[in-house]
C-alpha positions as CSV (number, residue, x, y, z in Angstrom):
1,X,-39.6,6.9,22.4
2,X,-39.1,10.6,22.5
3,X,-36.0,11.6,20.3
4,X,-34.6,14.7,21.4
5,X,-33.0,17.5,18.9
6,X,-29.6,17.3,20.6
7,X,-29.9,13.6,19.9
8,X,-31.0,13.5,16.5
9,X,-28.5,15.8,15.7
10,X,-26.0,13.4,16.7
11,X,-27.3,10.8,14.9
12,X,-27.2,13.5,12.3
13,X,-23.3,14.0,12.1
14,X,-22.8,10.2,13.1
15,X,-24.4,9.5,9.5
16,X,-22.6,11.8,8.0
17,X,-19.3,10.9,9.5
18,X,-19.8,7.0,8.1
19,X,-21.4,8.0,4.6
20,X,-18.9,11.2,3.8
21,X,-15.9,11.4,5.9
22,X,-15.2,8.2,6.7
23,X,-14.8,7.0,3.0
24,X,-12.7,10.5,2.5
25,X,-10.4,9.8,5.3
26,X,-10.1,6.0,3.8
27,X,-9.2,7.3,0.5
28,X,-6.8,9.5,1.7
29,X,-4.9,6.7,3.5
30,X,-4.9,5.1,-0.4
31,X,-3.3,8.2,-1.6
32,X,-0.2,7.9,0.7
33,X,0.3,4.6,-1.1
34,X,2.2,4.6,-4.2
35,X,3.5,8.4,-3.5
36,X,6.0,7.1,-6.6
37,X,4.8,4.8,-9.4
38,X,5.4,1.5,-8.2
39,X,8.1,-1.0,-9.2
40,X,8.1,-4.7,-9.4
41,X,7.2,-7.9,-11.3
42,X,4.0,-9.8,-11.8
43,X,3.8,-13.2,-13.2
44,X,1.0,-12.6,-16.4
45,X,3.2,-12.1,-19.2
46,X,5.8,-14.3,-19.0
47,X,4.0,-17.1,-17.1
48,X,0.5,-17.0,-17.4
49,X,-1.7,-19.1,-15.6
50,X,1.4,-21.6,-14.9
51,X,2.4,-20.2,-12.0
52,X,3.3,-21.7,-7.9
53,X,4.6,-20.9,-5.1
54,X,8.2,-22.1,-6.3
55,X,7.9,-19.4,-9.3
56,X,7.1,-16.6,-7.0
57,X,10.1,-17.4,-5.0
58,X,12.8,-17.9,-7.4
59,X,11.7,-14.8,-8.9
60,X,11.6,-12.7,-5.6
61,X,15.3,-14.5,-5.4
62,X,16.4,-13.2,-8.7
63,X,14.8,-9.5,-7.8
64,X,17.2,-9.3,-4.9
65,X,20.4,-11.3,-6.8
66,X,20.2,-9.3,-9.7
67,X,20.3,-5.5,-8.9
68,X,16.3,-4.9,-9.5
69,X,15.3,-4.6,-5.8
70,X,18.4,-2.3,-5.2
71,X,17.2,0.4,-7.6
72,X,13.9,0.5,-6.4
73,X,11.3,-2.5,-7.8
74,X,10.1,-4.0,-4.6
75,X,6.5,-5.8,-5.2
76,X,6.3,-9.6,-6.3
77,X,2.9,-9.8,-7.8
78,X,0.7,-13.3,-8.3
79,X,-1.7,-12.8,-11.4
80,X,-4.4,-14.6,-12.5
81,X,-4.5,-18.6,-12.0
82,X,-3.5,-18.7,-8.5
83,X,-7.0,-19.2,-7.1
84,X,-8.6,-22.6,-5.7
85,X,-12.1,-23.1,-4.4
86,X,-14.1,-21.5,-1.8
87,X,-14.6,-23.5,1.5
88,X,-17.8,-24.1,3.1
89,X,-17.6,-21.0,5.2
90,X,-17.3,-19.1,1.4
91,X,-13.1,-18.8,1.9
92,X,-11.0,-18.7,-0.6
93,X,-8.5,-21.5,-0.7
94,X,-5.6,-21.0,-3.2
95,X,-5.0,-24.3,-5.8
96,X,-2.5,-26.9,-5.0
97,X,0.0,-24.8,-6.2
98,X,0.3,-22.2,-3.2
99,X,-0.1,-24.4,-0.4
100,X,0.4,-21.7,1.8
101,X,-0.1,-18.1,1.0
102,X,1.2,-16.8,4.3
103,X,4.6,-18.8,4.4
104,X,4.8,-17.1,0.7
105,X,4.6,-13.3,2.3
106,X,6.6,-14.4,5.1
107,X,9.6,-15.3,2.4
108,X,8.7,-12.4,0.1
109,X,8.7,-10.3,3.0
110,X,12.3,-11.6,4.7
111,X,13.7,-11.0,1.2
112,X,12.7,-6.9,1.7
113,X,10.3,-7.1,-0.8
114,X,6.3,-7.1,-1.3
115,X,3.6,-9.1,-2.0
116,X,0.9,-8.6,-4.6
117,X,-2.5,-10.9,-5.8
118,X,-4.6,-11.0,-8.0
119,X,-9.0,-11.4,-8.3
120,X,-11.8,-9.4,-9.9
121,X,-15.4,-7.9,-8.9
122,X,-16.6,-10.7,-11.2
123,X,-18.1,-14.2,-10.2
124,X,-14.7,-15.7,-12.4
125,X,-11.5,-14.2,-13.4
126,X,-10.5,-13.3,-17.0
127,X,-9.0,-17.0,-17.1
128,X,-12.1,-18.9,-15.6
129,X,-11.0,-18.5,-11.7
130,X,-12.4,-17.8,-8.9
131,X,-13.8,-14.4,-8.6
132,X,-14.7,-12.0,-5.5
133,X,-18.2,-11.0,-6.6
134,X,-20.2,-11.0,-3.2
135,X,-17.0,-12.2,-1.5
136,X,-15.3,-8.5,-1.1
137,X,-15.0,-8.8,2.7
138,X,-14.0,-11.9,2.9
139,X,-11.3,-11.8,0.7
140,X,-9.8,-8.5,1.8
141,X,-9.8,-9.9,5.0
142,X,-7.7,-13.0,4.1
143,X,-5.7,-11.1,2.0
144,X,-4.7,-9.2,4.6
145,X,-3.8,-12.7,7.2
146,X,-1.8,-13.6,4.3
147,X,0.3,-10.5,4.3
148,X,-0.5,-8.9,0.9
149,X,0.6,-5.5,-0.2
150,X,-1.4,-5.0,-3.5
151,X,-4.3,-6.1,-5.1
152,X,-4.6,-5.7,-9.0
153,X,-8.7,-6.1,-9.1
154,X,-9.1,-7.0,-13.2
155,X,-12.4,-6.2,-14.5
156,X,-13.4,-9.3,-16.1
157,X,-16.8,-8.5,-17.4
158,X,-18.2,-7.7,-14.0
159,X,-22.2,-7.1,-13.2
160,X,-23.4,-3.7,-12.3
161,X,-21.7,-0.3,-12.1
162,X,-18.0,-0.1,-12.1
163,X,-17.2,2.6,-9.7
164,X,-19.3,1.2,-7.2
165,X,-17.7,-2.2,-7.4
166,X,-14.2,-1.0,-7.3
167,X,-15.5,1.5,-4.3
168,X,-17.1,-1.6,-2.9
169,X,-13.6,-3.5,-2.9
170,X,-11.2,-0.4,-2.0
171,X,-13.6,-0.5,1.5
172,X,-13.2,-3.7,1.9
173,X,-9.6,-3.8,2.4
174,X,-9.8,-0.4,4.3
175,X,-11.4,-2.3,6.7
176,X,-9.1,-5.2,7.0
177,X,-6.4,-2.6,8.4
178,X,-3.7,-3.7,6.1
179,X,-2.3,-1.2,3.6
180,X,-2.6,-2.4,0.0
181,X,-1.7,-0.7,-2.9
182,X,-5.1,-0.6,-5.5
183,X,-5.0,-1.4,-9.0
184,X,-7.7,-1.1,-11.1
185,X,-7.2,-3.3,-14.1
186,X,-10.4,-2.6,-17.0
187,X,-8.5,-1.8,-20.0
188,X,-9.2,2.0,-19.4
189,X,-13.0,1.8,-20.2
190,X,-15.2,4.5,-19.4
191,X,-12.5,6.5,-19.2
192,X,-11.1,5.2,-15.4
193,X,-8.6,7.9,-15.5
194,X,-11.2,10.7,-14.6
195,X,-12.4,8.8,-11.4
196,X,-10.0,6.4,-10.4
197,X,-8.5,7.7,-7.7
198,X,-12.3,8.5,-6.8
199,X,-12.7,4.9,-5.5
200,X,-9.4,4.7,-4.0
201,X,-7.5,3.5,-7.0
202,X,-3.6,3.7,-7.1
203,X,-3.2,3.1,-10.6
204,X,-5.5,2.1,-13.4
205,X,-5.3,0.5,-16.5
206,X,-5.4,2.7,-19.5
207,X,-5.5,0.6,-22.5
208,X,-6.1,-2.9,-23.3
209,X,-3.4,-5.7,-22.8
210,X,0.2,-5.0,-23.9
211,X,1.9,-7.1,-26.6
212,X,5.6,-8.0,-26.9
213,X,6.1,-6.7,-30.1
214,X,7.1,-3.3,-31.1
215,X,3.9,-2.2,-32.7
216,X,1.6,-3.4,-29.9
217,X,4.1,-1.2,-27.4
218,X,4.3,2.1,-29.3
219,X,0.6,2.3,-29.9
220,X,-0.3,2.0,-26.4
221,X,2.4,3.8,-25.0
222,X,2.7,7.1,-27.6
223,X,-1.6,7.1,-27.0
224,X,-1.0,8.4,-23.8
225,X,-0.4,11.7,-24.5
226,X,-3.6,13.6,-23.0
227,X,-3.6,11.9,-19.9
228,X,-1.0,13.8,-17.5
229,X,-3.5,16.2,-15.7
230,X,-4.9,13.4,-14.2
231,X,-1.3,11.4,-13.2
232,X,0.5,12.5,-9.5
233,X,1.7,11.3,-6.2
234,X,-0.7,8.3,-5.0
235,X,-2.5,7.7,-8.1
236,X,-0.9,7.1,-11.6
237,X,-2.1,6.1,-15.2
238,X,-1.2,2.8,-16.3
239,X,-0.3,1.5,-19.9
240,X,0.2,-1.8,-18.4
241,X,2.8,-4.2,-17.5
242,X,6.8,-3.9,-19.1
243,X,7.2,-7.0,-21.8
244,X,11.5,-5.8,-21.7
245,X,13.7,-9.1,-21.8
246,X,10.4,-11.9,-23.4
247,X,12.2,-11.7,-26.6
248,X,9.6,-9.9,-28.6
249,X,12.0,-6.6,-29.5
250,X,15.5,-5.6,-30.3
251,X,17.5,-3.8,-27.9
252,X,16.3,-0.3,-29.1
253,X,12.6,-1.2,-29.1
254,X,12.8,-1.9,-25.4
255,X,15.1,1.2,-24.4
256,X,11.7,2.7,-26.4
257,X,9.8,0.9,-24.0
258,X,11.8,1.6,-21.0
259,X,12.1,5.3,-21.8
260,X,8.6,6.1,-22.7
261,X,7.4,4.3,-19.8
262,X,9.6,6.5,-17.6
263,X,8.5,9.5,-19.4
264,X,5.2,8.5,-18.5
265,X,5.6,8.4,-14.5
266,X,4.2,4.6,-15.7
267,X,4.1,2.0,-13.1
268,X,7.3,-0.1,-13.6
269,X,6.2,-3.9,-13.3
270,X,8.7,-6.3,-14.9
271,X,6.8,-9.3,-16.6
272,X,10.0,-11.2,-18.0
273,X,11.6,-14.5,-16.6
274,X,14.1,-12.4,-13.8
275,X,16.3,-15.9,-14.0
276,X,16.8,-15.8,-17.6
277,X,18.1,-12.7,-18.3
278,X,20.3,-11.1,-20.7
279,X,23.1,-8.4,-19.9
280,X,21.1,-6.3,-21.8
281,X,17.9,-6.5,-20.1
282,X,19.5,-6.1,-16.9
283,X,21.4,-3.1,-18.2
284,X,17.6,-1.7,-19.6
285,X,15.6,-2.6,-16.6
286,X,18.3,-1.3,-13.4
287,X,19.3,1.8,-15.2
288,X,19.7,4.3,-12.5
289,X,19.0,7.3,-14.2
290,X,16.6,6.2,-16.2
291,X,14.3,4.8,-13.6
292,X,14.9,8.5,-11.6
293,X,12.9,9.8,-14.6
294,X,9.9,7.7,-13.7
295,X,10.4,7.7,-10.2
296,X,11.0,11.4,-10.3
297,X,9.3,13.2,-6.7
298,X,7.3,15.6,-8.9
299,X,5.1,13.0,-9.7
300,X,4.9,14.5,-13.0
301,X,3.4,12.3,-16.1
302,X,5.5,13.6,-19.3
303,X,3.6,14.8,-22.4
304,X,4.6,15.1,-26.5
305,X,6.1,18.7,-26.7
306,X,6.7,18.1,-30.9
307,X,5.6,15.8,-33.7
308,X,7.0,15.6,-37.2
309,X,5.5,12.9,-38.5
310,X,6.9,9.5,-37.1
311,X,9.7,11.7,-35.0
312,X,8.6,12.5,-31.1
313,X,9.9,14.7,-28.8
314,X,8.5,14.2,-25.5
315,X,8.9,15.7,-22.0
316,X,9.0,15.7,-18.2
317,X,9.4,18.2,-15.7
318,X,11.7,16.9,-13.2
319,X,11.6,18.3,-9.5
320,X,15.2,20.1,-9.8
321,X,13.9,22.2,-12.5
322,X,15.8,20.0,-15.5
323,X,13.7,18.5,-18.1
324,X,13.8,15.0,-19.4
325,X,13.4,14.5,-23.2
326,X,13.1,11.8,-24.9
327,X,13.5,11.9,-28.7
328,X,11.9,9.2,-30.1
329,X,12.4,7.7,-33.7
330,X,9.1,5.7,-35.2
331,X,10.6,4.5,-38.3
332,X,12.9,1.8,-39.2
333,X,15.8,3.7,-40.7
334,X,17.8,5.9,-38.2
335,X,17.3,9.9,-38.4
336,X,19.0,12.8,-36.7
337,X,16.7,14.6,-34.6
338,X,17.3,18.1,-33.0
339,X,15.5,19.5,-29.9
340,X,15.3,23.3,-29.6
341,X,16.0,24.5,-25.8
342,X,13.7,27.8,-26.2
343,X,10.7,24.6,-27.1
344,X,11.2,23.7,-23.6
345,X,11.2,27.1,-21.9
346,X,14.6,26.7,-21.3
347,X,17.0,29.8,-22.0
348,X,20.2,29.5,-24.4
349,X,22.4,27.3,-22.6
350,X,22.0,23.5,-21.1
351,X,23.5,21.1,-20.0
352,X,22.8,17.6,-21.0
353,X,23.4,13.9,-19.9
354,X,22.5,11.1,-22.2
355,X,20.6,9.1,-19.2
356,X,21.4,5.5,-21.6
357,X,25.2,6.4,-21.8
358,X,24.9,7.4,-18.0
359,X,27.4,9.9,-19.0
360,X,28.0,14.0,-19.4
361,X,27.8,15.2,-22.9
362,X,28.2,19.2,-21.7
363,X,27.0,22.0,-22.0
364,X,25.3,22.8,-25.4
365,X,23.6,26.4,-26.7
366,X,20.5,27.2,-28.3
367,X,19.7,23.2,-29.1
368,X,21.2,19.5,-28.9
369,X,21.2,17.1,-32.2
370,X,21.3,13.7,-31.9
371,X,21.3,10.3,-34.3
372,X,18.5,8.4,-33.5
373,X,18.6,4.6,-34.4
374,X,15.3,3.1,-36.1
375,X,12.1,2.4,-33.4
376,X,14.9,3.9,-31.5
377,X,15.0,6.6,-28.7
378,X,18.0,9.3,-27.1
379,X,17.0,9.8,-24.0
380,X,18.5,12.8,-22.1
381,X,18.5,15.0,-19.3
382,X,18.4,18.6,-19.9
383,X,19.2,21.3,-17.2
384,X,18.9,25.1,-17.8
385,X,22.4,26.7,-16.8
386,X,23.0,30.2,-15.9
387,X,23.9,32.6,-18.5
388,X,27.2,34.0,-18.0
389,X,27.7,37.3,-16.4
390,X,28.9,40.1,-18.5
391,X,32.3,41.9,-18.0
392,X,32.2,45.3,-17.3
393,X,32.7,47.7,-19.9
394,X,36.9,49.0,-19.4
């Protein structure tokens, strides 16, 4: 058969359109996802693999009871352990513990929140489930009949390359038609952060597992520094989930956590017990200006501005030209710590808000000077006002 040029040419841009554009267009669709760091819970830290279909909804119930969903966390994510066996067709069936996966979205969904899962490019899980190795298709399409909304996809000692089987994933769900927010979960090997969003990837994980422990916290989190040039709307590094309310740290060690988290443009995923909560942790996890740091539309990941020693300074630039700085103290006796407004590019006078205290402290020249309590952190919002006009000469 005699192929003409007009028709090869064709051909030409059809096989271009499926092997270039096609993937770009796909990946920008992932990008819209996720335009701020997202907000929710996942079961992991708190639960484990002990986890059902009762757990996911009396925590989706507490979301909405207790303030969380109203400030913004909105996804209700099932980790590892939820997975059954395959069916003779090669479907995955979840365990006797979800009995059925879509009458879970349904009730996450009429509560106004979202639903997240959980599997890896790996033949098992990290806890010895079933995996989605040669299964990508399949399983975004059922995730997708179920109703899910995000996908954490957790490395797990995968075969093979691991852009190509994230890629190989991301376009599975592309093609089911349902929007799912991507994370990459592989303890920031091979340095994810510089081709993550590459294969459609929301978020990724920059460090191994989290701890609930102070030291555990501060090493991942202060280690980020570095990593904002490759942070922004749609795609966002990842320290992992927040351990605030398991009992591991003092008040001031989580508002550390909290703070540096939000400093971070971090994803905010609760991994407490939402029906066994403190005042406190209520008070750390819904604060309102707080969580405008992280969720700030910028989309700007902060940085460490100054270092003395164990004392950090760090900051964001916020989208209304203010700066929020976060003074944090890395030794257990309590300091006074000053930050310099010219350090900041800011000009003599300021006005700052102490974003804990949710309140107005005024307008301060030059610099503000704060006590600090030990693993402690002041966390404020500073923004640049106008130098006063001079009066005319008489």
């Amino acid at each position: 058969m005699m192929v003409t040029a007009g028709a090869l040419s064709r051909r030409v841009r059809l096989a271009l359109l499926v092997v270039w554009v096609l993937p770009a267009l796909a990946r920008a669709q992932s990008a819209d996802l996720a335009r701020t760091p997202p907000m929710g819970w996942s079961s992991w830290n708190h639960f484990g693999t002990q986890i059902s279909d009762a757990t996911l909804r009396v925590q989706a119930d507490a979301m909405v009871s207790n303030g969380m969903q109203a400030v913004g966390y909105v996804y209700v994510n099932i980790d590892d352990g939820w997975e059954g066996q395959r069916d003779e067709h090669g479907a995955m069936q979840p365990n006797e513990h979800f009995p059925d996966m879509k009458a879970l979205a349904d009730y996450v969904h009429g509560k106004g929140l979202k639903l997240g899962i959980y599997s890896s490019p790996a033949a098992k899980t990290c806890a010895g489930f079933e995996g989605s190795l040669d299964h990508e298709e399949q399983d975004a399409q059922r995730y997708a009949a179920w109703g899910v909304d995000f996908l954490k996809y957790d490395w797990c000692g995968a075969p093979g390359d691991a852009k190509a089987a994230y890629s190989k994933m991301h376009d599975a769900v592309q093609r089911s038609g349902r929007p799912m927010v991507y994370s990459l979960s592989q303890s920031g090997m091979d340095r994810v952060w510089t081709w993550g969003a590459s294969v459609g990837g929301n978020l990724w994980r920059t460090s191994k597992d989290i701890a609930d422990n102070y030291d555990r916290m501060s090493i991942i989190g202060f280690s980020q520094n570095g990593l904002e040039r490759f942070a922004g709307p749609g795609h966002w590094n990842d320290p992992d989930m927040l351990e605030i309310g398991n009992g591991g740290m003092n008040g001031d060690e989580y508002r550390t956590h909290m703070s540096l988290w939000s400093l971070l443009a971090a994803p905010l995923i609760a991994g407490n017990d939402l029906t066994k909560m403190t005042p406190e942790t209520v008070a750390i996890l819904t604060n309102a200006d707080v969580i405008a740091v992280d969720q700030d539309p910028a989309g700007l990941q902060g940085a460490r501005v100054a270092q003395e020693g164990p004392l950090e300074m760090w900051m964001k630039p916020l989208a209304d030209g203010s700066k929020a700085v976060g003074l944090f103290n890395r030794t257990a006796f309590g300091t006074t710590m000053t930050v310099t407004f010219a350090d900041l590019g800011i000009a003599e006078t300021a006005a700052v808000r102490d974003l804990w205290a949710r309140k107005d402290l005024g307008s301060f020249t030059s610099s503000f000077t704060s006590n600090v309590n030990a693993h402690g952190v002041v966390l404020v919002r500073i923004r640049p006002e106008a130098a006063p006009t001079p009066s005319p000469a008489s």
